[in-house]
C-alpha positions in Angstrom: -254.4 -28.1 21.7 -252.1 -25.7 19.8 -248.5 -27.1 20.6 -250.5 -30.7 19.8 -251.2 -29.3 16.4 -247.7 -27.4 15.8 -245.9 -30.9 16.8 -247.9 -32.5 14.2 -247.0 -30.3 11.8 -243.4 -30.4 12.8 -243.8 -33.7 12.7 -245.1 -34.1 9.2 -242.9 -31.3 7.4 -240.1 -33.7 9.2 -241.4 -36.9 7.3 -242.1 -35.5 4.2 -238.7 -33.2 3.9 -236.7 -36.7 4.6 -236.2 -38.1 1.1 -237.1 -34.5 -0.5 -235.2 -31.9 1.8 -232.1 -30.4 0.5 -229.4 -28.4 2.7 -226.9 -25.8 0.8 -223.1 -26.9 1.3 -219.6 -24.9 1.0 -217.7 -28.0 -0.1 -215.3 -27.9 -3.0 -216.8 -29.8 -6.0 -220.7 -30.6 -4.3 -223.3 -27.4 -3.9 -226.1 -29.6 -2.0 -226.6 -32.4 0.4 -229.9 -34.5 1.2 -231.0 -34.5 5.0 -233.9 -33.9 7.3 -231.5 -31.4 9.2 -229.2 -28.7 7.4 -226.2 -27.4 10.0 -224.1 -24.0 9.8 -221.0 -23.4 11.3 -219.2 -19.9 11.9 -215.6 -19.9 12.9 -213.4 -16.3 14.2 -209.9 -17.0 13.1 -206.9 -14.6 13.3 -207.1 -14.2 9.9 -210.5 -13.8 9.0 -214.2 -15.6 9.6 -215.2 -19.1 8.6 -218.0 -20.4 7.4 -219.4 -24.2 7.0 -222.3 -25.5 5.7 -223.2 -29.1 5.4 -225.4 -31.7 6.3 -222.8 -33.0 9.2 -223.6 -32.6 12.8 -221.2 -31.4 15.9 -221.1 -34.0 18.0 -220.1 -32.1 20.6 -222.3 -29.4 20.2 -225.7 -29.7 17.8 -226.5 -33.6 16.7 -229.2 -34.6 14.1 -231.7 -35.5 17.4 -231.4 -32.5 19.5 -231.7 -29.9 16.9 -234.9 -31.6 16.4 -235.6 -31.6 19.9 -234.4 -27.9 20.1 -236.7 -27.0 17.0 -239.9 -28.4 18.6 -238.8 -27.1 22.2 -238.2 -23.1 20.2 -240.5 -23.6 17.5 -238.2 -21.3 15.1 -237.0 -21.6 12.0 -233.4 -22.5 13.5 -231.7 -23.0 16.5 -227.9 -21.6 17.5 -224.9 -22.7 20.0 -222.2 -19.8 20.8 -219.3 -19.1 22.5 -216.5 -16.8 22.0 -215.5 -17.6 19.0 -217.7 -20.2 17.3 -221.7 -20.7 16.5 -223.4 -23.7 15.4 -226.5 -23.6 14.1 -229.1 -25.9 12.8 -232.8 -26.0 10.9 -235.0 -28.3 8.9 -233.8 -29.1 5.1 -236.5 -27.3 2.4 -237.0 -27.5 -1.6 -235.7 -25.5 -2.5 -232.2 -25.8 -0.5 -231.1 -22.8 1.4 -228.3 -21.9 3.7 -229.6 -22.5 7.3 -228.9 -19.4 9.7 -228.6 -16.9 6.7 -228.5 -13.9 9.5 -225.4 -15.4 10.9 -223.4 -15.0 8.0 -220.9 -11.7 7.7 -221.4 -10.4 4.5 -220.6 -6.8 5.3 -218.1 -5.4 2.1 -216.1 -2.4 1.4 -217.7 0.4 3.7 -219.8 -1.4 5.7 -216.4 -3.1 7.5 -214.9 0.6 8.4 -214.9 0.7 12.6 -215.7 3.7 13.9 -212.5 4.8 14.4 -211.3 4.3 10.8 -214.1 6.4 9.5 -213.7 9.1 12.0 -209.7 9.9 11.3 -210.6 9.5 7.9 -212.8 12.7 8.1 -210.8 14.6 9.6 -207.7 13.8 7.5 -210.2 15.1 4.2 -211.1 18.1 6.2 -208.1 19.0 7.9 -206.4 18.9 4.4 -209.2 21.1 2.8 -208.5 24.0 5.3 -204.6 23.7 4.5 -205.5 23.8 0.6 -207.9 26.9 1.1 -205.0 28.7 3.0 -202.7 27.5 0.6 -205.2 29.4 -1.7 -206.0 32.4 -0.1 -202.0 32.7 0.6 -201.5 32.6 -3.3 -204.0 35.4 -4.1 -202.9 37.6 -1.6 -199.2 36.8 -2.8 -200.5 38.1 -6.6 -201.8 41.2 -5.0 -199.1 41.8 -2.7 -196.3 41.3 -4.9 -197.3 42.2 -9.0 -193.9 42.5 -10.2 -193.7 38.6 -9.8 -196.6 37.4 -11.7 -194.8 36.3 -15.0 -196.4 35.5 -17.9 -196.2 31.6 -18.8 -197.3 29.7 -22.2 -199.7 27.4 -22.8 -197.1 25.3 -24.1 -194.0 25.9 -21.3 -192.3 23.2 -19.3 -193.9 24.7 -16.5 -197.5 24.0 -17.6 -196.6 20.4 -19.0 -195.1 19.4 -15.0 -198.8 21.0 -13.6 -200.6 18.8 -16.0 -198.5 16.1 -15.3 -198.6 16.1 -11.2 -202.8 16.4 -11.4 -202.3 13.3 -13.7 -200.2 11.3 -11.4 -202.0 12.3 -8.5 -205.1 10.9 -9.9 -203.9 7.6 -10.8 -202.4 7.3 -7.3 -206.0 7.9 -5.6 -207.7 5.6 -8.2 -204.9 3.0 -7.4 -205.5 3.1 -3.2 -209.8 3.1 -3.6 -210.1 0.3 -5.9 -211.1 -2.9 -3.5 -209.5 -5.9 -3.6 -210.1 -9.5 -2.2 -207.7 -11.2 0.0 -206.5 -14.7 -1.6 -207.4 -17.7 1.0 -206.8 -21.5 1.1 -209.6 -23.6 2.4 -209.5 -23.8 6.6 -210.2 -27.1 7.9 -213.2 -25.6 9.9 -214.4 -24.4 6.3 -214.0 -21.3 4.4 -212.9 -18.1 4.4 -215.5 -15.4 4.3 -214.0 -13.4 1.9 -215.8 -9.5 1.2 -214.2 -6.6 -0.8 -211.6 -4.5 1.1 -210.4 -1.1 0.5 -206.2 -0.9 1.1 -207.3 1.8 4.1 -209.2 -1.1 6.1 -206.1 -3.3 6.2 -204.1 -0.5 8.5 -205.7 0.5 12.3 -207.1 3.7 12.8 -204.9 6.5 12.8 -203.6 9.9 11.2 -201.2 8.5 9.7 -203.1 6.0 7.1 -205.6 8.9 7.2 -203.4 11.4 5.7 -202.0 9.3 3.1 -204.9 8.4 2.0 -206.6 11.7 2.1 -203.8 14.1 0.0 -204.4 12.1 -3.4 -207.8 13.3 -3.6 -207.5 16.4 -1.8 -204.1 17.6 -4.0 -205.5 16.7 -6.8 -208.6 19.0 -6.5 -206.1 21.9 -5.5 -203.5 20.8 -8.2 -206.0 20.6 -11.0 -207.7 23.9 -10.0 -204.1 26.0 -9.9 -203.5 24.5 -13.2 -206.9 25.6 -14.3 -206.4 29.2 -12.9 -202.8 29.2 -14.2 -203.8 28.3 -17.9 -207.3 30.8 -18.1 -204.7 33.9 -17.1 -201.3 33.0 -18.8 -199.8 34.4 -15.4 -198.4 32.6 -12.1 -196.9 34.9 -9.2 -193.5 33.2 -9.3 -192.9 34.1 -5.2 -196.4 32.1 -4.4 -196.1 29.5 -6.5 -192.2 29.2 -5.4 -193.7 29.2 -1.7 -196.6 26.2 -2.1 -193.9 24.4 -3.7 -191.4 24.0 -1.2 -194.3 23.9 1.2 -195.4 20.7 -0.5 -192.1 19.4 -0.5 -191.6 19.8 3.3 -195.3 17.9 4.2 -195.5 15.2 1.6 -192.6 13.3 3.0 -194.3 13.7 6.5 -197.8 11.9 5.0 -196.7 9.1 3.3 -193.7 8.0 5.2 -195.2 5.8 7.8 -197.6 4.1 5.3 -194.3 2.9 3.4 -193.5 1.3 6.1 -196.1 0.0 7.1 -196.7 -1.6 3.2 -193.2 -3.6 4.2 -193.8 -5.0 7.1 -196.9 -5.8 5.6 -194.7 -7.7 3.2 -192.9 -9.4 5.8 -195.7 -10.5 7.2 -197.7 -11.7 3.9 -194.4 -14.1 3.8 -195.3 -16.2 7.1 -197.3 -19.4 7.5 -201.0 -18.8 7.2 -204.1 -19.3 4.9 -204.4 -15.5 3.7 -202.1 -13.6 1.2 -202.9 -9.7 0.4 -200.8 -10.3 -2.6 -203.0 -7.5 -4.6 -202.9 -5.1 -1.8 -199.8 -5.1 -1.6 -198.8 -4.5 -5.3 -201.9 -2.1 -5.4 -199.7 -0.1 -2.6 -196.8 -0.4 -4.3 -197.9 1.1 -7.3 -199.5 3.7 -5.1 -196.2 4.6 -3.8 -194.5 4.6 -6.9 -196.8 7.0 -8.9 -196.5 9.4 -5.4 -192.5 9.2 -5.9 -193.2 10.3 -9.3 -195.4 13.2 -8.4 -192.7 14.3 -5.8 -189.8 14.4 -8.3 -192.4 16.6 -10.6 -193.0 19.1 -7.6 -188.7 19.0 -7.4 -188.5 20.2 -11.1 -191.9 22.6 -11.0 -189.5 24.0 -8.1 -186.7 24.1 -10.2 -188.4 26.2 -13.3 -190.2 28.7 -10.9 -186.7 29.3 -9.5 -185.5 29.7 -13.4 -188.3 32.1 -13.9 -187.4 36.0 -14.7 -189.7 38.9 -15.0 -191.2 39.2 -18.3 -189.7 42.6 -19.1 -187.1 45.1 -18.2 -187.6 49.1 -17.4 -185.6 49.8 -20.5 -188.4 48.1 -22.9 -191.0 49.4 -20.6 -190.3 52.8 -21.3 -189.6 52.6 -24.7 -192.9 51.4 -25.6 -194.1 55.1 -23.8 -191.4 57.6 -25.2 -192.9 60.4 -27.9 -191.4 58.4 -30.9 -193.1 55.6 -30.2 -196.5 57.7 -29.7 -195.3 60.0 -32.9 -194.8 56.8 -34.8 -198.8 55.6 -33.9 -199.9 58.8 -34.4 -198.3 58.8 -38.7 -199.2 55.1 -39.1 -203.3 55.1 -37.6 -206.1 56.5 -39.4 -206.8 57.9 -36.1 -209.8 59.9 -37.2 -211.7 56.9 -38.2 -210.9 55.0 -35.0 -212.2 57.7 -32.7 -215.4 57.9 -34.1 -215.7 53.9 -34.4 -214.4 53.3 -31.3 -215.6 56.0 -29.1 -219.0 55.8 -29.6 -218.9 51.9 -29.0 -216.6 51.0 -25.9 -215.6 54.5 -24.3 -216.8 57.9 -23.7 -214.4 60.9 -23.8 -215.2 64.5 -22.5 -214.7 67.2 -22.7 -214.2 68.2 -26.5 -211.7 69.4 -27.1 -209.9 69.9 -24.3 -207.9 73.0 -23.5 -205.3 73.4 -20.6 -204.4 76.8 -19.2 -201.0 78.1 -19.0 -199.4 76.6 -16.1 -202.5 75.0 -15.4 -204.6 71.6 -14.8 -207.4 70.3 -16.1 -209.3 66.9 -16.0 -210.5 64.8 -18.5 -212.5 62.0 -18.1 -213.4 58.7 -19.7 -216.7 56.4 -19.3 -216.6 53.1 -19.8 -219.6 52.1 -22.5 -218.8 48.2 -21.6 -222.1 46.7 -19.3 -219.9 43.8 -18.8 -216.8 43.9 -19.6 -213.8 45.4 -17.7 -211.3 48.0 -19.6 -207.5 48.7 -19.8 -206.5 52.2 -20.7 -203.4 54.1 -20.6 -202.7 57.9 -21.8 -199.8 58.7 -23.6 -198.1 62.3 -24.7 -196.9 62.9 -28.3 -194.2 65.7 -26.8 -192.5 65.7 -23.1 -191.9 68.7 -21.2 -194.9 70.7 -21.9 -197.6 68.5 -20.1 -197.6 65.9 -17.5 -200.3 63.2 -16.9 -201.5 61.8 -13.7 -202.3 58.9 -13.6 -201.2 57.2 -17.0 -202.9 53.6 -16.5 -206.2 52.7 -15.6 -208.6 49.4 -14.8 -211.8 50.3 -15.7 -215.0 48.4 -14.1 -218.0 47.9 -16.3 -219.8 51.1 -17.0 -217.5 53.2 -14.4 -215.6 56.4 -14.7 -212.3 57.4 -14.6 -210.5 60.9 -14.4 -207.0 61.9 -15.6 -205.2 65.2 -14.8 -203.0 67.2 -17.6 -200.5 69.6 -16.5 -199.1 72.4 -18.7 -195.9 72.6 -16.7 -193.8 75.5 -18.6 -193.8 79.0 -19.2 -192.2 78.7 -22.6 -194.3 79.3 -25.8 -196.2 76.4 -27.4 -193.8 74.8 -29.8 -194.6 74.5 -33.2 -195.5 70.8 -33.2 -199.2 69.9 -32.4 -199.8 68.5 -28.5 -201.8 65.1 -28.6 -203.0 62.8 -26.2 -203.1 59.2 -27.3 -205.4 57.3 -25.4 -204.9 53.1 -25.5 -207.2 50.5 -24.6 -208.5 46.8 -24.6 -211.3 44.6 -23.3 -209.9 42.3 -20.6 -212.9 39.8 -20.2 -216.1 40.2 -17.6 -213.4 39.6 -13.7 -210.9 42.2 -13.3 -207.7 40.6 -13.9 -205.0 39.3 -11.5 -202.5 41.4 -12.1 -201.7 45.1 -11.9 -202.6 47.9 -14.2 -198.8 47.8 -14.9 -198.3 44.6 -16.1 -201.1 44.7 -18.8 -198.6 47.3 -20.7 -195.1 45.5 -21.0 -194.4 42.5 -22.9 -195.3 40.3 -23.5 -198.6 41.3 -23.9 -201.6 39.3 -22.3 -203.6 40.7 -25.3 -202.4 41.0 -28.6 -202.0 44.5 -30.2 -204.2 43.3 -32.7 -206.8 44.2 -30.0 -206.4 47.6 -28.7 -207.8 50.6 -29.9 -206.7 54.2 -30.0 -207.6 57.1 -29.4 -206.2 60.7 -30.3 -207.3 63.9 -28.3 -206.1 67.3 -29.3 -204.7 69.5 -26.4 -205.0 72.9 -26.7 -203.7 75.8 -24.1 -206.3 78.1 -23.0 -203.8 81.5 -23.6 -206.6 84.0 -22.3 -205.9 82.1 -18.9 -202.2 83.1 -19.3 -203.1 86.7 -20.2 -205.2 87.3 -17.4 -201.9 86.1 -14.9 -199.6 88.1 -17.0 -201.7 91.2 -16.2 -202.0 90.3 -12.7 -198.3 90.5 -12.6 -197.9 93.8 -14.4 
């Protein structure tokens, strides 16, 4: 009783979709056709799928009377012939038309094409790149640490930073170039039409390192590129011997990842150029461009190699010590209101004890400085006003937030204090809330990485402690 009533149906929907029923075509010029039956045809073609839809039967395959029969035999919506490389399908027409076999049709774009082997090398080309990049990093901080008389100061403004601003900048339009899809430009097939989706340039090429790589440094370089400029422009210094090393290591491996994607882009040429339906005309130039803008970037690295070859330390021993001789102290000493800064400064940013200060004869003692600063991380130095009398050890200091330090004076002669007053003039400046990346050394010679503008000074009377020299002198006697 129930297939009686499901033929009748079948059978009505059949009469009444006759003059009414509408099928979905593909051809040029027409959208729709008017038939009882609507047929779907997929083709595999070396060059792509095709696709036809129409109101046309196979004779060979599917005809207007046995997809009927087929439809009432199945009792599905439609009914589909395959083989290796072509389905047929057919189903009844409907108002409104509709493509028959919808589930059929490939219409898969951009990442949902990527085989699993094409997704797989292209993780591990992003990740296997990272972990260079963070050794590359780690190599370049312990190169700064390792090696401080290197680290040169460089402009805002220098050659130097212009050709890192200018590789991240190239770099990026190279990656945006290679990820932005593009369609392949077909003729129409005489089976029907191409199925055209979106493509990415990395799903033209088979699975393998070498696409991956090429595809992964633009992104990857970038980040590391951008970041070193970053770090370079924050601290005004780059360790010339690191940055001379990633240099000529990028030089070395850039040639290595993009060299077998150019070839590939002209044999891709050459092949674009025989008989067929399909052109990749836009890939192509897209990859072109690509390589251009990557040719352009490597001729920057050549001249960033160049300038950190050209760069010289920032100063010579001969300024160095001038800026630390007792006329150039003497000098501070006549031209500050010293008095005024102690008492300012002091009580803000550092702590000095003990007052006053006395040495013995041929003696040491220790005075210490406290760091006031919750946050912020000090550069200090001591300085004599006479030589010979008293030594200092050590001179320079990087203070931590709210640490201590301790420096030893020497009186180192037997002679009679000289009629001149002994001072100790104590120098220093805020240098943010991170210790800095260079030494203690380099924040004292010039150029300065903070202008003088922004130290302050301090002036500590020394005084020797005679009863001390007594007391030997009687020892002696």
């Amino acid at each position: 009783m129930h297939k009686i009533i499901v033929f009748f149906s079948l059978c009505v929907s059949i009469l009444s979709s006759d003059p009414l029923g509408r099928c979905v075509i593909n051809k040029f010029g027409n959208d729709q056709c008017q038939s009882s039956v609507c047929f779907s045809h997929f083709h595999t073609t070396s060059e792509g799928d095709v696709e036809r839809f129409d109101c046309a039967d196979e004779p060979t395959k599917l005809t207007n009377s046995s997809c009927l029969e087929l439809l009432h035999r199945t009792q599905q919506e439609s009914v589909c012939l395959e083989d290796d490389k072509e389905t047929h399908c057919c189903c009844l027409s409907s108002l409104p038309a509709r493509i028959c076999a919808q589930d059929h049709r490939k219409t898969a774009e951009l990442s949902g094409l990527w085989t699993f082997g094409q997704m797989l090398y292209f993780i591990f080309g992003h990740f296997g790149l990272c972990v260079v990049v963070c050794l590359l990093a780690v190599f370049y901080k312990y190169t700064v640490r390792i090696w401080p008389v290197d680290n040169v100061n460089v402009a805002e403004d220098s050659r130097l930073m212009m050709v890192f601003l200018g590789k991240t900048a190239f770099l990026l339009l190279s990656f945006i170039t290679i990820y932005f899809p593009f369609r392949k430009t077909c003729m129409n097939h005489p089976k029907g039409v191409f199925v055209n989706p979106q493509l990415f340039l990395y799903q033209i090429f088979d699975a393998g390192m070498a696409p991956s790589l090429y595809f992964s440094f633009p992104l990857v370089f970038f980040v590391f590129d951008f970041s070193f400029y970053i770090h370079i422009r924050i601290t005004r210094v780059i360790n010339r011997s690191g940055g001379l090393a990633i240099s000529v290591f990028k030089l070395l491996t850039v040639p290595l990842f993009v060299y077998e994607t150019f070839l590939s882009t002209f044999a891709l040429w050459s092949k674009d150029r025989q008989p067929g339906y399909c052109r990749f005309n836009g890939a192509i130039w897209q990859l072109m461009c690509s390589h251009i803008l990557i040719v352009v970037y490597y001729i920057l690295l050549i001249f960033q190699t160049i300038l950190l070859c050209q760069l010289e330390r920032d100063f010579d021993e001969s300024q160095q010590s001038s800026e630390e001789t007792p006329s150039h102290v003497a000098t501070l000493l006549s031209t500050q209101s010293t008095e005024t800064r102690i008492e300012s400064y002091s009580s803000e940013m550092i702590y000095i004890y003990p007052r006053p200060f006395h040495v013995p004869r041929l003696g040491l003692s220790v005075l210490n400085v406290k760091s006031n600063q919750k946050s912020e991380w000090l550069a200090l130095r001591a300085l004599l006003s006479t030589t010979g009398f008293y030594k200092v050890y050590p001179s320079k200091f990087l203070i931590p937030p709210g640490k201590e330090i301790s420096i030893e004076v020497e009186q180192c002669t037997r002679a009679d204090s000289p009629t001149v007053h002994h001072n100790l003039l104590i120098e220093w400046f805020s240098i943010g809330p991170n210790p800095p990346s260079v030494d203690s050394q380099r924040l004292w010679n010039k150029p300065y990485l903070v202008p003088q503008t922004q130290w302050h000074y301090f002036v500590l009377p020394i005084y020797v402690d005679e009863s001390t020299n007594s007391q030997l002198t009687s020892e002696l006697e």
